[in-house]
N, C-alpha and C positions, 0 to 999 in steps of 0.2 A: 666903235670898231666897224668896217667895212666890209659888205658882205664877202668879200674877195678873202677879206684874210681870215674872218669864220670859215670860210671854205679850205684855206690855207691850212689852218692848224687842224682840222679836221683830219686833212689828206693827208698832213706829220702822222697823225692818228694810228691812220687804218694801215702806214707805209711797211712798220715794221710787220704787221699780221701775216699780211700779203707776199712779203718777204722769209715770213715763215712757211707757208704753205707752198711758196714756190719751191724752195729749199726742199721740200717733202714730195713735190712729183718730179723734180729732177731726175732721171735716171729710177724711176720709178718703172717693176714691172705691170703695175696694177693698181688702181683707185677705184673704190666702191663708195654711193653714195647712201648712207641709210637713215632709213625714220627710226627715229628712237622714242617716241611722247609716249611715254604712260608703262614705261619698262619700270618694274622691281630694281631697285638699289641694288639689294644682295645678287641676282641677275647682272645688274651691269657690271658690279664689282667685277664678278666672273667671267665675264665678258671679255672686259678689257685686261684683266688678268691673263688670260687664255693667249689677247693678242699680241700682247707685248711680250708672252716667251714666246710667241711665233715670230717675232720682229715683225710686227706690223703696227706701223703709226695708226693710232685713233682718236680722233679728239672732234670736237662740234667746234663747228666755226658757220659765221655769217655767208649767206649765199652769195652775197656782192663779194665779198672779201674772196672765196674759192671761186668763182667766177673770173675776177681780176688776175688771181694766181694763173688759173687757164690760160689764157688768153696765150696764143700761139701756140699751145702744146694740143698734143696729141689728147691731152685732158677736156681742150676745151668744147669739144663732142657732148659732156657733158651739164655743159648750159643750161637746155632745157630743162631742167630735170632737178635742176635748183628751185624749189618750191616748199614752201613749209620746214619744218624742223630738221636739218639735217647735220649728219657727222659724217664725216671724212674717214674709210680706212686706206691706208698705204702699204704697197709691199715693192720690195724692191728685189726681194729673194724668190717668194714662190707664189707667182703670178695667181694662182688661184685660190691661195690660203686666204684670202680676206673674205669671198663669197662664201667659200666652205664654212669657215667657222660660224660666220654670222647667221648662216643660215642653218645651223644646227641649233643655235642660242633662239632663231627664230620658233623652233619647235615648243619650246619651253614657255615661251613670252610672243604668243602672235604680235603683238603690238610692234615688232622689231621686225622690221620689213627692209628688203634689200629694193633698193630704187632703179637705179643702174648702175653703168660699170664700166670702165677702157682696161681690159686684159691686153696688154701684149699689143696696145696699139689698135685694137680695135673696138668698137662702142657696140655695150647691149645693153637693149631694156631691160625693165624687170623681169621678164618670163626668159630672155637669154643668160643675165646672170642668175638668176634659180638655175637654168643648168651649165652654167658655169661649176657652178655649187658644188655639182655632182660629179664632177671630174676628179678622180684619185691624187691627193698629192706628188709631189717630184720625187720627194724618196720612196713613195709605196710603187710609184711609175717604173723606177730605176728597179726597183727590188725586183718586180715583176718581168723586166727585160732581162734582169739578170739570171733570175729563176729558167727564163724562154731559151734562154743562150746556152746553160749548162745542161738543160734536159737530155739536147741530140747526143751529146761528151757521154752524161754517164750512163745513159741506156746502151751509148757503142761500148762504155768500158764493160759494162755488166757482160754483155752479149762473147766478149772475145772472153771473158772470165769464165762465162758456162760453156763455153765449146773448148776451153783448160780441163777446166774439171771433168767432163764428160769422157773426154779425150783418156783420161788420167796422167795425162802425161804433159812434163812443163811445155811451155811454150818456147819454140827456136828461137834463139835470139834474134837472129835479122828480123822475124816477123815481130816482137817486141820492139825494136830499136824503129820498127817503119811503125809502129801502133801509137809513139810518140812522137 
């Protein structure tokens, strides 16, 4: 056999890998690269339990193979940084959910180390996604904008409710009818 076509079946090989992993940063809002050598089983179990109710892809693959998959994405920022053991998380939902978790899992099991990172199209290293990490989820974000938005409403409502009562007397309609 010819080295051409050891080469050939080779790259049938690695096609469909590569094709999986491009499939997974597709429209992706987030890819984190991380070391996992020397994590507890029962730890990873939880781990990757934790990520999959989050909808985030995680799975370990060859740094050539996620390398190949980059290539023209916003991923491939990531390059350098393929070095030694690594797993792939993906998120397509909540761009910051894949540093967060992992880096909470990292408290438990130093050995689980956040490498880098492309949130939202932009590339950090490891001391930028550590504070990626720390950024509140989308729905604690929301809850909190929405907490900020209702505050000024019902401190006006309280406010026109104590100058009723004080009053003792109802409130005229037109000035209800304009308070809504």
């Amino acid at each position: 056999m010819a080295d051409y076509e050891i080469r050939q079946k080779v790259v049938d090989r690695k096609q469909p890998v590569v094709q999986e992993i491009s499939e997974l940063l597709k429209d992706a809002s987030s890819a984190v690269l991380v070391s996992y050598i020397g994590i507890p089983v029962d730890l990873d179990t939880q781990l990757r339990k934790e990520l999959r109710e989050a909808n985030i892809s995680y799975k370990v693959y060859k740094n050539s193979m996620i390398r190949l998959a980059a290539e023209g994405t916003p991923f491939e920022k990531l390059a350098g940084d393929l070095k030694g053991s690594t797993a792939l998380a993906v998120s397509k939902e909540d761009a910051t959910a894949p540093a967060r978790i992992i880096d909470e899992y990292s408290k438990k099991a130093p050995m689980l180390q956040l490498k880098a990172g492309v949130v939202e199209g932009d590339y950090y290293d490891t001391e930028g996604i550590i504070k990626i990490a720390k950024i509140p989820g989308r729905n604690e974000l929301l809850s909190r904008l929405l907490g900020s938005l209702q505050s000024p409403v019902a401190n006006f409502a309280r406010v026109i409710k104590q100058i009723a009562e004080k009053d003792g007397e109802a409130v005229p309609a037109e000035a209800a009818a304009a308070a809504e």
